[in-house]
N, C-alpha and C positions, 0 to 999 in steps of 0.2 A: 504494500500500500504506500503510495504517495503521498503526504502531507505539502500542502502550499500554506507555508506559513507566516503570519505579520503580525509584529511587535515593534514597539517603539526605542525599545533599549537593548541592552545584550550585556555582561559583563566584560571583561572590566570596568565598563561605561555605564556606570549606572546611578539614580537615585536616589532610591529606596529597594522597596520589597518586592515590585513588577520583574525589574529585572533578572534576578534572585530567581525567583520563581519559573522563568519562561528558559532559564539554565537548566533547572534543574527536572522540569519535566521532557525540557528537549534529551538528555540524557536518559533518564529512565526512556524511553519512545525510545532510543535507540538500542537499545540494553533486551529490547524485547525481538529486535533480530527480523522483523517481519516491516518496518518500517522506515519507510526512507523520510526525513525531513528538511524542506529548502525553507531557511527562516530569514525571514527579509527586512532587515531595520533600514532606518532611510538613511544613516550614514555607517559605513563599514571604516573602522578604523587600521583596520591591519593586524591587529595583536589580541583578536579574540580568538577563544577554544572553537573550534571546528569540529575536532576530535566526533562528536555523536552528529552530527549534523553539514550542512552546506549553506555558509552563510553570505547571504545575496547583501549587497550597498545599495539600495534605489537612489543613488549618488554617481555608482557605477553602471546605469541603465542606460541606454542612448535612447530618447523620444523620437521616431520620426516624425517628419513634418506631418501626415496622412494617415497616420495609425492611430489614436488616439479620438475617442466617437466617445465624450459624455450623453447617456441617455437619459437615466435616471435616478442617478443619484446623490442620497439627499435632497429629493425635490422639495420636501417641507422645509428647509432652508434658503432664502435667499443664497447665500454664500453661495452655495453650489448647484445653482440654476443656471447649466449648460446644455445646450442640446448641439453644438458645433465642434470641427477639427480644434480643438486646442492648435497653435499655431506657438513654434518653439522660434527666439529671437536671440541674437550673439550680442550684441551691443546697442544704443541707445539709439544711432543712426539708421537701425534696419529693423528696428519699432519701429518708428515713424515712418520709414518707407512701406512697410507691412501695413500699419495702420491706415493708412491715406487709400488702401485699398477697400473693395464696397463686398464687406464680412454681414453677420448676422449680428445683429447687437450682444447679444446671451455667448459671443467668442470671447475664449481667453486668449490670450497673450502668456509664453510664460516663459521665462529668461534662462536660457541655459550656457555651457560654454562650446568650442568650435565644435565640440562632438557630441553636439547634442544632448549633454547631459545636465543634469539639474542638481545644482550647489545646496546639501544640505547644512543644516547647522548639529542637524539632530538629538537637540535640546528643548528645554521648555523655553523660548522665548518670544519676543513680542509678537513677531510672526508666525506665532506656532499655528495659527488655523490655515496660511499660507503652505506653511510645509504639509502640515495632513491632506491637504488638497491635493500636492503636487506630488505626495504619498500615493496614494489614489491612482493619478494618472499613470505613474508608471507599475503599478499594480496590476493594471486593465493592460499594459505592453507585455507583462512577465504571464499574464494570463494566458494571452492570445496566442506566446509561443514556448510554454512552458505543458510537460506531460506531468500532471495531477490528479487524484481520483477526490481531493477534498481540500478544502480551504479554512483556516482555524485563526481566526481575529483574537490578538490577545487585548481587551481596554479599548473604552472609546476612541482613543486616538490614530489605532489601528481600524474599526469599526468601517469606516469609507472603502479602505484602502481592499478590506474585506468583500462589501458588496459591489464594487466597481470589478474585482476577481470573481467573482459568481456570475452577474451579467455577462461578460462578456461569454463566459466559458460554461455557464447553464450546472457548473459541479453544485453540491450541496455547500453550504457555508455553519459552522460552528463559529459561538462567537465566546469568548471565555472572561467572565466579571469578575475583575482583582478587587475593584471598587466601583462605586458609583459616585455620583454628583451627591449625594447627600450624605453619602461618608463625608469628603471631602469638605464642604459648605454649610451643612445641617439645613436648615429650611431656607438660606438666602443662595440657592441653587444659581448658576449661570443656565439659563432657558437653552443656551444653544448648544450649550453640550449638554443638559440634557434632551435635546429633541435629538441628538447623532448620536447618544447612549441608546433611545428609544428606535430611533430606527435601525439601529445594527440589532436588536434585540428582534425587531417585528420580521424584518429582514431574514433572520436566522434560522436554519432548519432545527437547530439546535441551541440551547443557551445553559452553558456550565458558570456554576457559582461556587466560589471555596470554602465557600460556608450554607450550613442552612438561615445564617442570622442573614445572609445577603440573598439568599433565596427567596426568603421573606419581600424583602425592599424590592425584588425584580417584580415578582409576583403585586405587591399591594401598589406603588408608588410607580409602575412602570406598565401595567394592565396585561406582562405576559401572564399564559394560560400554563398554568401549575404543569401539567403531563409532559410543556415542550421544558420546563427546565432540571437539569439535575444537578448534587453538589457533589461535587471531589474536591478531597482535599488536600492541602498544600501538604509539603513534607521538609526535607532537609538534606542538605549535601552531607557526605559523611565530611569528618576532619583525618587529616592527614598525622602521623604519630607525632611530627613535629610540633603540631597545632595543638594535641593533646597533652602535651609536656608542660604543666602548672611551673609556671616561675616564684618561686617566694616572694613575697612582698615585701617593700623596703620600708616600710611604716606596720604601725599595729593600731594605727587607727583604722575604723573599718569605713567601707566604702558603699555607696547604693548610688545605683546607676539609672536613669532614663539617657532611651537609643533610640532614636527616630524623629524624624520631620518636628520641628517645634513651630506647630500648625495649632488651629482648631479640633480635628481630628483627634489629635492624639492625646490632648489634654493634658500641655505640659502644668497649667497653672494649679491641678489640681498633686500634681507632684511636690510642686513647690509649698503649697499650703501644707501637706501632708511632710514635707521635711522639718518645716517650724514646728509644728506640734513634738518632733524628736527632739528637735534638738533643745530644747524646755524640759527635755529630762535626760540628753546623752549629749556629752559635750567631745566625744572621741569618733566623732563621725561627720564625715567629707560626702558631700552628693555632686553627682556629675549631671551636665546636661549634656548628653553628645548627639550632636546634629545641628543644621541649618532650618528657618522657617521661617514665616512673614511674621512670629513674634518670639521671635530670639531677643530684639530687643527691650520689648515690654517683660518677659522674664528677669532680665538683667535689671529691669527697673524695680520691679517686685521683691527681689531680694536685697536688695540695697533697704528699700521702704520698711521691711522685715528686720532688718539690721542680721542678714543672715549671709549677705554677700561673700565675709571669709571664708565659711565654711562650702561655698560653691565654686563650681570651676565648670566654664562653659567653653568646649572644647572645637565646637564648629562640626564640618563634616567630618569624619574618618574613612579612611580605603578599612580596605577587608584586614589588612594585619595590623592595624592598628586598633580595628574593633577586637581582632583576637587577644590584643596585648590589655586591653579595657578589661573584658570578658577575665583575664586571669585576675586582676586586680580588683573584683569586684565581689564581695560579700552576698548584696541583695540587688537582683534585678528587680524593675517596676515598670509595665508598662498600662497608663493609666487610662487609657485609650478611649473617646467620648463614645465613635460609633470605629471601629475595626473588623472589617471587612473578613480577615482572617489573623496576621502575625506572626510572621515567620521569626522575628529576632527573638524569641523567649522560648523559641526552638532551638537558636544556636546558642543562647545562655546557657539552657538546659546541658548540649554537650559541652561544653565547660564548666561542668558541675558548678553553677550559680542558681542559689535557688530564684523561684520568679514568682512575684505575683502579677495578676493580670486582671484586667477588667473582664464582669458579668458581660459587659458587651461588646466584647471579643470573640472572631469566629473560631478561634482557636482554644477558646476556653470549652469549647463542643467537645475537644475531645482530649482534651488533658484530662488526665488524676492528678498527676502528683506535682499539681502548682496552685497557688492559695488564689482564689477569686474575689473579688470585693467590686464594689459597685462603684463606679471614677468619682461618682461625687460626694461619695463617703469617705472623706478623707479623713474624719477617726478611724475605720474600720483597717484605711490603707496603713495609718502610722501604728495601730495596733498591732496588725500583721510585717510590717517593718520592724520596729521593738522585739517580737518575740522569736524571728529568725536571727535578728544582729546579738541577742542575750542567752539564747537557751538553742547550745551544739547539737545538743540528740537531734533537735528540731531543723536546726538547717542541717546536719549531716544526713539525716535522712532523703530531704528532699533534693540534697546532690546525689547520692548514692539511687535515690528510685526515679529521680528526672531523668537522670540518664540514662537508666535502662530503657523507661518509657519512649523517648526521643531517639533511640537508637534502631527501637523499632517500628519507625518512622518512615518508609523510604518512598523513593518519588518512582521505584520501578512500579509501585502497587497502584500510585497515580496514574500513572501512565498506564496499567493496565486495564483502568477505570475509562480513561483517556478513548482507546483503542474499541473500547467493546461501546462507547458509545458513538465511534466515527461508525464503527461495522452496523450497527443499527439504522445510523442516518444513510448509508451507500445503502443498503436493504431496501431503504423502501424505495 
């Protein structure tokens, strides 16, 4: 079986948890020996694992002038109301020459280099609904002369790039929800990704969710019909022995960590309330914030206001060995998370024997045991459950001794085999 597959990230090039995750099922997929998969980010940097898979640049695509026929997609968007050749342009001088000619109004124009190809940035940036568009278009070229028996959209941002690949080429389309708009937003949603969430959903022969908490939200907040969606769920790369070699800590004060996006979402603010309540009664404890987000600042202010500033250390983004190097240093994980789609990182704690607590409204809390749950905006319950892992050994050695087990037996081959049985489902009928 052939998979034609679109995602927005890949690693080493990554954000968050998307990336992470579209690794590690491309892996298990190939581990299953019956699967071939072409996965297509819109910029290929050169120095990603290949190794389970074929990874396509739509950076390194060439548009011909004549090939590219938007029909229908995204029509409930303005944005992407084309029904004309896309028409591909080198420089400023041969727009205007192309332009001055008599096109259909609904023509794009879209700027490539002498070969035709289209400059990604393959980031979230100002342009990002530019790139998903021009995602898309060369989507529908890879369609038109690429052998595929199925096409598998990871995230709305892949979602276009998904049904412009099935129009053309009439395969079935799966579309896979890491998240939605209302994870991300809570009720002040952006309308326009959620109408290109809802249409890659409607769109969809199929619709996989990594949680049933996101099931939920597809089902009530998006009006698909229960039967077309299923959940599978995420897992975890194994670690390398190198990775698993616990380093001693150069301090004996203890440590508690929040890892991830410092968004809305993730509910740094209720970490921070829940760290003041500790430290009112333990003065031998360091909290990390590690990650980037549109309120990292207001964090930073909060803790100052708290007069708790020394005792925090706010470390920005980290790569992968530098989360590992945290992950050793780290007593008590916490991820406080308002609405969490699923949450892979208290998966990678776990194998670093750090105990984790984790929010009731985590998809991940579905199918954990042996990690403590508390509700994000109980932040007595969080600093109770923080206290009683940093003070009493039996208590957190247990829960590094059975998290690990747990999380080991975790893997993404059994996702993927979830994966597989519902592509062979969707090619059946």
């Amino acid at each position: 079986m052939k998979v034609l597959m679109f995602g927005w990230e890949f690693p080493p090039h990554i954000s968050g948890g998307l990336g992470t995750a579209c690794y590690g099922l491309t892996k298990g997929l190939a581990g299953l020996n019956n699967i071939e998969v072409a996965f297509v980010v819109p910029k290929a940097f050169g120095d990603e694992d290949q190794s389970a898979m074929q990874l396509i640049g739509a950076n390194n695509i060439p548009i011909a002038k004549t090939e590219v026929q938007f029909n229908s997609i995204q029509k409930k968007i303005d944005y992407y109301e084309i029904d004309s050749p896309l028409i591909p342009y080198i420089d400023e001088d041969e727009f205007w020459k192309l332009k001055s000619g008599k096109y259909s109004k609904k023509l794009r124009f879209i700027k490539t280099d002498e070969g035709y190809k289209i400059n990604f940035s393959g980031n979230y940036g100002g342009n990002l609904f530019d790139e998903i568009y021009n995602y898309a278009a060369v989507s529908e070229v890879l369609a038109k002369n690429s052998d595929f028996d199925i096409i598998h959209a990871h995230d709305w941002l892949a979602y276009p790039a998904g049904i412009a690949a099935k129009t053309i080429s009439g395969k079935p389309l799966v579309v896979h929800v890491h998240a939605t708009e209302f994870d991300r937003s809570g009720d002040s949603i952006n309308n326009k990704i959620y109408a290109i969430e809802r249409e890659g959903m409607e769109q969809a022969d199929k619709v996989i969710t990594v949680s049933n908490f996101t099931k939920k939200t597809v089902i009530e907040k998006y009006g698909i019909p229960p039967q077309k969606v299923t959940t599978v769920y995420n897992a975890v790369e194994p670690l390398f022995e190198k990775e698993t070699a616990i380093r001693p800590k150069q301090t004996n004060e203890k440590i508690v960590t929040f890892l991830g996006r410092i968004t809305h979402q993730k509910g740094p603010e209720y970490f921070i309330e829940a760290a003041n309540l500790i430290l009112k009664k333990l003065h031998n404890v360091r909290f990390i914030m590690a990650g980037s987000g549109d309120m990292m600042n207001a964090m930073i202010a909060r803790t100052a206001e708290l007069g708790i500033s020394d005792r925090f250390h706010f470390t920005g983004f980290l790569d992968e060995g530098n989360v590992h190097h945290l992950f050793e240093l780290t007593d008590v994980f916490v991820m406080p998370s308002v609405s969490e789609p699923f949450g892979i990182v208290p998966l990678e704690a776990m194998q670093s024997k750090v105990p984790v607590i984790i929010s009731n409204q985590s998809g991940v809390s579905e199918i954990l045991k042996n990690a403590i749950k508390v509700d994000f905006w109980d932040t007595y319950a969080m600093a109770d459950a923080i206290h009683g892992l940093l003070n009493y050994q039996a208590l957190s050695e247990h829960f590094k001794a059975e998290g690990k087990t747990e999380v080991d037996n975790l893997k993404w081959i059994n996702s993927a085999q979830n994966v597989y049985n519902i592509y062979k489902s969707v090619i059946g009928k």
